[in-house]
GURORO-374474 format. One line per 5 residues: their letters; for each residue x, y, z of N, C-alpha, C. Coordinates in nm, 4 decimals, decimal comma. Last residue first. Example, Ala and Ser with C-alpha at 12.3 -4.5 7.8 and 13.67 -1.06 7.14 Angstrom:
2
sa	1,2850 -0,2250 0,7080 1,3670 -0,1060 0,7140 1,2900 0,0030 0,7870 | 1,3190 -0,5690 0,7800 1,2300 -0,4500 0,7800 1,3200 -0,3300 0,7800
// end
This chain:
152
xxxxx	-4,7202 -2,4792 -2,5153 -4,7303 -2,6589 -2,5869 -4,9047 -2,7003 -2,4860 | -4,7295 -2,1753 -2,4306 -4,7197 -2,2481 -2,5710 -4,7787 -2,4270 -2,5856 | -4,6223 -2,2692 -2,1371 -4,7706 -2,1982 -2,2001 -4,8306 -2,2261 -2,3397 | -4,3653 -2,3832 -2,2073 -4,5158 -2,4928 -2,0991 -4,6237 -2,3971 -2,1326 | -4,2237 -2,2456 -2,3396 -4,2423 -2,3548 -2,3955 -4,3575 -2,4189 -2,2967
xxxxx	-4,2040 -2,0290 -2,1317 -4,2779 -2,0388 -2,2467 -4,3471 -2,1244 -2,3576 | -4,0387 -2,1665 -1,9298 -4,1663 -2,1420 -1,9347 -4,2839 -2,0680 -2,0392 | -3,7901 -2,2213 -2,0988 -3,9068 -2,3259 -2,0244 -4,0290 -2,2823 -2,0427 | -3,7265 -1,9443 -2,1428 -3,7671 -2,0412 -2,2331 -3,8383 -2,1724 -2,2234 | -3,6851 -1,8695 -1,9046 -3,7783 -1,7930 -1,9601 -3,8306 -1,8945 -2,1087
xxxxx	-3,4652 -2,0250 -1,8503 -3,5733 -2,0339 -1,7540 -3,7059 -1,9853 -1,8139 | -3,2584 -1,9417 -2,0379 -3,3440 -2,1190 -1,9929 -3,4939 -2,1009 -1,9295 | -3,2526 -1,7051 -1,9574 -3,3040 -1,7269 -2,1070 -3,3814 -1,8606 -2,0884 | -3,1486 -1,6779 -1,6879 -3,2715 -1,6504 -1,7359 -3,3341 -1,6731 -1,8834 | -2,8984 -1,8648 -1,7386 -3,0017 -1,8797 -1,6843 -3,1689 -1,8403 -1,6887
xxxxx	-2,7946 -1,6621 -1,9205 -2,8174 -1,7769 -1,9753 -2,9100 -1,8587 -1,8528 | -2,7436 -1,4186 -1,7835 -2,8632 -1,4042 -1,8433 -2,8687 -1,5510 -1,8826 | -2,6052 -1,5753 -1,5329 -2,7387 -1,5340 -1,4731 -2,8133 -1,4893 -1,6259 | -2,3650 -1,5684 -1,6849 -2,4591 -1,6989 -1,6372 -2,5829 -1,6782 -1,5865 | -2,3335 -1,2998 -1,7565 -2,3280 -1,4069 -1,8078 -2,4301 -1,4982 -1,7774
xxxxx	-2,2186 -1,2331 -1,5296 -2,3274 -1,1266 -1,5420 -2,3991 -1,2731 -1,6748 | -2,0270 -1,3452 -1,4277 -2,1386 -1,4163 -1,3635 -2,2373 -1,3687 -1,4329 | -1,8665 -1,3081 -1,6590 -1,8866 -1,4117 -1,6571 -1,9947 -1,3947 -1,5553 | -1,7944 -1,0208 -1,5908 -1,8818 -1,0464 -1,7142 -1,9496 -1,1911 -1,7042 | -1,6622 -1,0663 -1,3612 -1,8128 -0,9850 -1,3436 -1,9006 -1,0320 -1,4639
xxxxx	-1,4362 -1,1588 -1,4203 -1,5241 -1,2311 -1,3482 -1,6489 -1,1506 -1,3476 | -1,3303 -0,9519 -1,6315 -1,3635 -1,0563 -1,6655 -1,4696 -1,1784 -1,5561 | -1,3383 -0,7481 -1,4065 -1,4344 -0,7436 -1,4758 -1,4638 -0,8847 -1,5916 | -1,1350 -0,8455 -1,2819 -1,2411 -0,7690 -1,2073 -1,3422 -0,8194 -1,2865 | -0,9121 -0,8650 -1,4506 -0,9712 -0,9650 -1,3601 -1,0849 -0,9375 -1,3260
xxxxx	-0,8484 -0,5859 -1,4537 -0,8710 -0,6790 -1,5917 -0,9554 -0,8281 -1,5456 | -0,7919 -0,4699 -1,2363 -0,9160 -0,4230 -1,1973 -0,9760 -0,5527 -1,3794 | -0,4981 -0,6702 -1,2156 -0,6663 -0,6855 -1,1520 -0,7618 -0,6718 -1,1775 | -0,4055 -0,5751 -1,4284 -0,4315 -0,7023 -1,4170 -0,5311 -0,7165 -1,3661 | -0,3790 -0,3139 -1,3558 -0,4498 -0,3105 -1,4406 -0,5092 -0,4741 -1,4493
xxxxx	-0,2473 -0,3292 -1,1232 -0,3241 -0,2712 -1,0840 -0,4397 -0,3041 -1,2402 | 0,0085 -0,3416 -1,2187 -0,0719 -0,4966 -1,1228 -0,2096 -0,4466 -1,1420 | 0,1175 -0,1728 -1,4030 0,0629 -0,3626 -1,3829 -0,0306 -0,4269 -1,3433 | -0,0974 0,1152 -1,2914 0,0262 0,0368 -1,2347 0,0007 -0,1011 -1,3409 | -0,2703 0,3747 -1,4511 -0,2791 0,2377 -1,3732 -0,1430 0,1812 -1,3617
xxxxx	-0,1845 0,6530 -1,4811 -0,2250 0,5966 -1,5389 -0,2251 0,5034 -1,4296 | -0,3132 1,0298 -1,4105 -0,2455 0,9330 -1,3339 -0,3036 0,7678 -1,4094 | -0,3065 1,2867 -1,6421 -0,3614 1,1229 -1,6210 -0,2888 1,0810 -1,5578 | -0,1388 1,5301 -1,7694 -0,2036 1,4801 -1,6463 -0,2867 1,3896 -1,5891 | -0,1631 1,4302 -2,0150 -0,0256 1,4367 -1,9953 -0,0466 1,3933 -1,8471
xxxxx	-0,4124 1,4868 -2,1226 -0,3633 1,2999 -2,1311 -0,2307 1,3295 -2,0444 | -0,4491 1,7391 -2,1114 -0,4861 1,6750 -2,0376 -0,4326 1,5566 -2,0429 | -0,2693 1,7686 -2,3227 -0,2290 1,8468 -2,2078 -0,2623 1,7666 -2,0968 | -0,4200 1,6603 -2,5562 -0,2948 1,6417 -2,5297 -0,2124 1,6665 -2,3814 | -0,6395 1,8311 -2,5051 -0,6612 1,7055 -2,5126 -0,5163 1,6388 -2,4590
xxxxx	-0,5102 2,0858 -2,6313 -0,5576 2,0837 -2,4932 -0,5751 1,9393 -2,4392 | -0,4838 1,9651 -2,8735 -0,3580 2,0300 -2,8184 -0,3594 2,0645 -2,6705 | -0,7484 1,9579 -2,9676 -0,6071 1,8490 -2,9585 -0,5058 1,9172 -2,8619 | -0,8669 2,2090 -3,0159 -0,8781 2,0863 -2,8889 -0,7730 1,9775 -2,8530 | -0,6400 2,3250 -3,1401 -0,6659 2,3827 -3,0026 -0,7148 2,2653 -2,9524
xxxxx	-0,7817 2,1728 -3,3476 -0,6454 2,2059 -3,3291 -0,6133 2,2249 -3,2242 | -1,0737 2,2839 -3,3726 -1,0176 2,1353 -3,3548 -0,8777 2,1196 -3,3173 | -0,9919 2,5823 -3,4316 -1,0727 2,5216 -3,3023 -1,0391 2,3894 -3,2782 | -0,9306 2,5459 -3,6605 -0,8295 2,6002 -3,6014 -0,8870 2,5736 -3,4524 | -1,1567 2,4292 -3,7686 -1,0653 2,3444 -3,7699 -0,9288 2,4058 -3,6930
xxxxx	-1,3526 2,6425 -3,7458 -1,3922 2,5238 -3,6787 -1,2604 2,4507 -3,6984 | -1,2137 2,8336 -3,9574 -1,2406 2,8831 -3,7956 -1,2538 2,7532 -3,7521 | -1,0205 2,6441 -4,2163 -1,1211 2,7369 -4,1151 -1,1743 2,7661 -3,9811 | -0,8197 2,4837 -4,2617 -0,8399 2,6780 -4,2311 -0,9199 2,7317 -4,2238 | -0,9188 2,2223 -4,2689 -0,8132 2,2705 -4,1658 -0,8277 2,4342 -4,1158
xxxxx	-1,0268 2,1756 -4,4400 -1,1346 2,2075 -4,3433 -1,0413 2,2826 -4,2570 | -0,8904 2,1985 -4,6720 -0,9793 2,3228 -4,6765 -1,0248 2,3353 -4,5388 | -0,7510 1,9556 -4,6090 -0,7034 2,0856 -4,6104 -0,7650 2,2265 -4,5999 | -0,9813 1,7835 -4,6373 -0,9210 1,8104 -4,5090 -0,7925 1,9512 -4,4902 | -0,9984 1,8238 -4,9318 -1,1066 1,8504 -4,8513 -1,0495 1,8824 -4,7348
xxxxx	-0,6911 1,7343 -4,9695 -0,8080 1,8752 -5,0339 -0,8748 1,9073 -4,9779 | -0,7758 1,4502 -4,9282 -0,6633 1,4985 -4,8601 -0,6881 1,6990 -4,9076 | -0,9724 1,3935 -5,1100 -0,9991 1,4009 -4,9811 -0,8770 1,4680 -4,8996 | -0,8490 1,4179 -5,3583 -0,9904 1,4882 -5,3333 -1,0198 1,5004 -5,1423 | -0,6593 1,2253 -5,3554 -0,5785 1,3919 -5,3510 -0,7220 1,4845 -5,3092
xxxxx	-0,8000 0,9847 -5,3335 -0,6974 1,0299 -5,2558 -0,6507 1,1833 -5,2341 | -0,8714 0,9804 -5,5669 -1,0086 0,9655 -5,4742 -0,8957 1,0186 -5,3593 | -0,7011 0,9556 -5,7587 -0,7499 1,1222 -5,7232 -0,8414 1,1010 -5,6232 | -0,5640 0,7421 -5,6589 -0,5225 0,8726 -5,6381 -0,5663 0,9747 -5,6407 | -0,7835 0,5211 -5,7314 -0,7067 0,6123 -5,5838 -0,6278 0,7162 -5,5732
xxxxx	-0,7654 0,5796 -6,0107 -0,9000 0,6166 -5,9640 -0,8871 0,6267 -5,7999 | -0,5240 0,4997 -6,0999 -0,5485 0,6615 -6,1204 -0,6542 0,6885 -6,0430 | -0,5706 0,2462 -6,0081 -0,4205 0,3219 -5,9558 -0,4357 0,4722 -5,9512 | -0,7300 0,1521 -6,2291 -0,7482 0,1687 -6,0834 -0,6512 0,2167 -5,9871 | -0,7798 0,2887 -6,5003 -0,6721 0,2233 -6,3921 -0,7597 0,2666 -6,2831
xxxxx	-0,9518 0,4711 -6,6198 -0,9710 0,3618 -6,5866 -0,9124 0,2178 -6,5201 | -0,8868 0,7665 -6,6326 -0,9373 0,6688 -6,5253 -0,9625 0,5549 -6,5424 | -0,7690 0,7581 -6,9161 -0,6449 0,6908 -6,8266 -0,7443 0,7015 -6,6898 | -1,0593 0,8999 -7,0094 -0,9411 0,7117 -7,0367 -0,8822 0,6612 -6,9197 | -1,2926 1,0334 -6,9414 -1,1523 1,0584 -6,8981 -1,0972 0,9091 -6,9358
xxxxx	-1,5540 0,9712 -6,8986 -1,5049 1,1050 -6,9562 -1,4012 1,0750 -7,0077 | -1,5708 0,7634 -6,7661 -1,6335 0,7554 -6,8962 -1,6037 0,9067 -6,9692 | -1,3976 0,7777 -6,5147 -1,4089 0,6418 -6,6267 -1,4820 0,6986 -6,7518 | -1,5715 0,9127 -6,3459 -1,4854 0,9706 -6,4436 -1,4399 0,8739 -6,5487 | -1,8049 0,8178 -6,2248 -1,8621 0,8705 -6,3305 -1,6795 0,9414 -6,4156
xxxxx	-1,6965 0,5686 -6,0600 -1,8458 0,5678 -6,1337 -1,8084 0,6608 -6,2728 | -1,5046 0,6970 -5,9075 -1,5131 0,5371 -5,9838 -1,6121 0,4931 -6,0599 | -1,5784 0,8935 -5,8365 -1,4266 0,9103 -5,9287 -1,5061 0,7728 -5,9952 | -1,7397 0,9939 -5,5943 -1,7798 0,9279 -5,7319 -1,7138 0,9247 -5,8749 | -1,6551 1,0298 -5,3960 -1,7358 0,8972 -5,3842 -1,7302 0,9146 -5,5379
xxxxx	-1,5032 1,2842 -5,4600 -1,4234 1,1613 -5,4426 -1,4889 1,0344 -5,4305 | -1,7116 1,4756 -5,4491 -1,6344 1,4295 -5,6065 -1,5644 1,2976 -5,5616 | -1,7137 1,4794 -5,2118 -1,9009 1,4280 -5,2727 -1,8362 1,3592 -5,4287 | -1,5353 1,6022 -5,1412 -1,5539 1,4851 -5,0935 -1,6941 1,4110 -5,1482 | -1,5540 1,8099 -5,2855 -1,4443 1,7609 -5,2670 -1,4621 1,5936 -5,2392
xxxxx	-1,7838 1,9753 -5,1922 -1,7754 1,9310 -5,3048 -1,6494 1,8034 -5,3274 | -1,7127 1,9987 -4,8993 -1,7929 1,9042 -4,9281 -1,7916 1,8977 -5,0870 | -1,4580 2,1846 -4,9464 -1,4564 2,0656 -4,8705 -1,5874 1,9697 -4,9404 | -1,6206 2,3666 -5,0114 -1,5246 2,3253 -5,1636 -1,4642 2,1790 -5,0772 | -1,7430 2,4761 -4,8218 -1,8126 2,4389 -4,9904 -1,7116 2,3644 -5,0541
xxxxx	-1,5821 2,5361 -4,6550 -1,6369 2,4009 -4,6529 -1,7511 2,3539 -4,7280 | -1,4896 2,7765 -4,8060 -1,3707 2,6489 -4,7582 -1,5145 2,5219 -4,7162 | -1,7100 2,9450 -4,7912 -1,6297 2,8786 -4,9301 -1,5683 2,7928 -4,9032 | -1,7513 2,9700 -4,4870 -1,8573 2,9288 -4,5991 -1,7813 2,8886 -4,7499 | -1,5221 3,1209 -4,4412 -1,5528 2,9322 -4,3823 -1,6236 2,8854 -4,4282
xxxxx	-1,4684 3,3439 -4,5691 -1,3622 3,2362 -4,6208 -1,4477 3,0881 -4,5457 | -1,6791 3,4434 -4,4708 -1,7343 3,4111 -4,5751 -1,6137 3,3232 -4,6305 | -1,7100 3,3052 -4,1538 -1,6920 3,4264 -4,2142 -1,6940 3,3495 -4,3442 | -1,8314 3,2680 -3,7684 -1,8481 3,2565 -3,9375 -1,7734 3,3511 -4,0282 | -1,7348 3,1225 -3,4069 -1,7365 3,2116 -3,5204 -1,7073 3,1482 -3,6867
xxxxx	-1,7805 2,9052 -3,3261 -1,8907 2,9333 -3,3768 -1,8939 3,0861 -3,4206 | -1,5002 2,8374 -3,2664 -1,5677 2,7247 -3,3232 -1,6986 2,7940 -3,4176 | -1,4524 3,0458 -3,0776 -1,3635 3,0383 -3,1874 -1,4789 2,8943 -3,2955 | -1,5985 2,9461 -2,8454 -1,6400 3,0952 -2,9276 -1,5560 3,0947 -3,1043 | -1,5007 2,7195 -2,8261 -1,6200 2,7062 -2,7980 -1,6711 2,8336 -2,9638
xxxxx	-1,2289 2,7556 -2,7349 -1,2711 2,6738 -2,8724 -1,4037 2,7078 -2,8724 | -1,1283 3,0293 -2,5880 -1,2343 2,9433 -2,5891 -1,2513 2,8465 -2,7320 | -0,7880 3,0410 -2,5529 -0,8645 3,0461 -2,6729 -1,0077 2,9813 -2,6045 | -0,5447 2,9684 -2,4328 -0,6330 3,1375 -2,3744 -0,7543 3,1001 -2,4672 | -0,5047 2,6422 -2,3572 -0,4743 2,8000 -2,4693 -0,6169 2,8701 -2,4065
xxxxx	-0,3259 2,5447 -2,0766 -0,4682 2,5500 -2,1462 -0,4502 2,6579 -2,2219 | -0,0219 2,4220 -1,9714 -0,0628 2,6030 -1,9670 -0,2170 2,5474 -2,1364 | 0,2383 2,3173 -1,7593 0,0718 2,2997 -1,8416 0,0173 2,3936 -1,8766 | 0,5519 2,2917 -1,6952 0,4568 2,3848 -1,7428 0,3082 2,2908 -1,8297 | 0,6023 2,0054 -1,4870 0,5934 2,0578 -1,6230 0,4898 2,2186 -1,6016
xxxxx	0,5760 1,9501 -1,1775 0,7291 2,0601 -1,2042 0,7022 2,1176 -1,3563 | 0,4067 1,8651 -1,1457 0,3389 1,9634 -1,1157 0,5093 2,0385 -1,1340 | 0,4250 1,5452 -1,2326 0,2866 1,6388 -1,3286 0,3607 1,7996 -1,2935 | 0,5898 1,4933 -1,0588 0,6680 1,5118 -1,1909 0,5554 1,5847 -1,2308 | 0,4224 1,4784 -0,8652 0,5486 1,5777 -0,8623 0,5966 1,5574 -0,9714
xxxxx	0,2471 1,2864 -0,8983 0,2083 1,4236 -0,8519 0,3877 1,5595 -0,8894 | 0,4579 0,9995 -0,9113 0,3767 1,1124 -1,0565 0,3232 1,2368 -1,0080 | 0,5003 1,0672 -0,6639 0,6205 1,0274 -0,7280 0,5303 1,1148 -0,8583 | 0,2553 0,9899 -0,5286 0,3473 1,1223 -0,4908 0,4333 1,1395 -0,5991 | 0,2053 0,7217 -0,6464 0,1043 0,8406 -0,6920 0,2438 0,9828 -0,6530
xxxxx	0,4152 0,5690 -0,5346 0,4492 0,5885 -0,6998 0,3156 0,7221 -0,7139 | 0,3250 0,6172 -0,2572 0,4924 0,6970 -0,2909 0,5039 0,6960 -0,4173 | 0,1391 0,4488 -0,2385 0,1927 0,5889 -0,2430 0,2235 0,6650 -0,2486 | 0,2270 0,1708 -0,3527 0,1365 0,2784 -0,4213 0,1201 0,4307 -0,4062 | 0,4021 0,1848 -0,1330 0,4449 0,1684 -0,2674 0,3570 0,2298 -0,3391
xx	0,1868 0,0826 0,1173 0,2842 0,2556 0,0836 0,3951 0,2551 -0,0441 | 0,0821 -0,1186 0,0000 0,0000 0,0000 0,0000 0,0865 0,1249 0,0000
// end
């Protein structure tokens, strides 16, 4: 027990020597601001990606060399990698960014589980599932009996 102690104290003090520092930024407000570059950027996102379901259908018949299938991932490839570019610069994706990056911060400060500790609580629940288990296969039997005696 005082091993476990001393390894929580042990991570408390490494968490609290790093600089952590949350961006000044509400994602929130930054997220649900609009401007007419975010309305074009995720016009040309969703065109982008509406063009990439349908390389394999409808360019083949314009276009020759689609008809490799080599050519028909690549542009299904460059359409989407496009799209995610467009989404990137806009207000909502400079927001997503920030979340990561806060996300990141937080994972840093996670006191994680020990070995042992994971073995167990891994134990825990494998025995839980199992009784949780037998009690519904019990009740299925049981419920199935007695249906089968109303029924017959």
């Amino acid at each position: 027990m005082s091993d476990n102690k001393n390894y929580l104290n042990t991570q408390a003090a490494d968490h609290s020597k790093r600089p952590t520092t949350i961006s000044k930024e509400n994602v929130v407000e930054v997220a649900k601001t609009r401007s007419a570059k975010d309305v074009l950027l995720w016009i040309l996102a969703i065109v982008a990606l509406i063009g990439a379901t349908l390389v394999t259908q409808y360019l083949p018949r314009y276009w020759v060399a689609a008809n490799d299938v080599w050519v028909q991932i690549g542009i299904t490839v460059a359409l989407i990698v496009f799209a995610i570019c467009c989404l990137v610069f806009t207000h909502q994706g400079h927001a997503f960014k920030v979340l990561l990056k806060d996300a990141g911060i937080e994972l840093r400060r996670v006191t994680w589980p020990t070995k042992n500790e994971t073995v167990r609580y891994t134990w825990q629940v494998l025995l839980a599932m199992a009784i949780v288990g037998f009690i519904v296969w019990l009740l299925d039997n049981a419920f199935n009996y007695l249906l089968g005696f109303v029924l017959n």
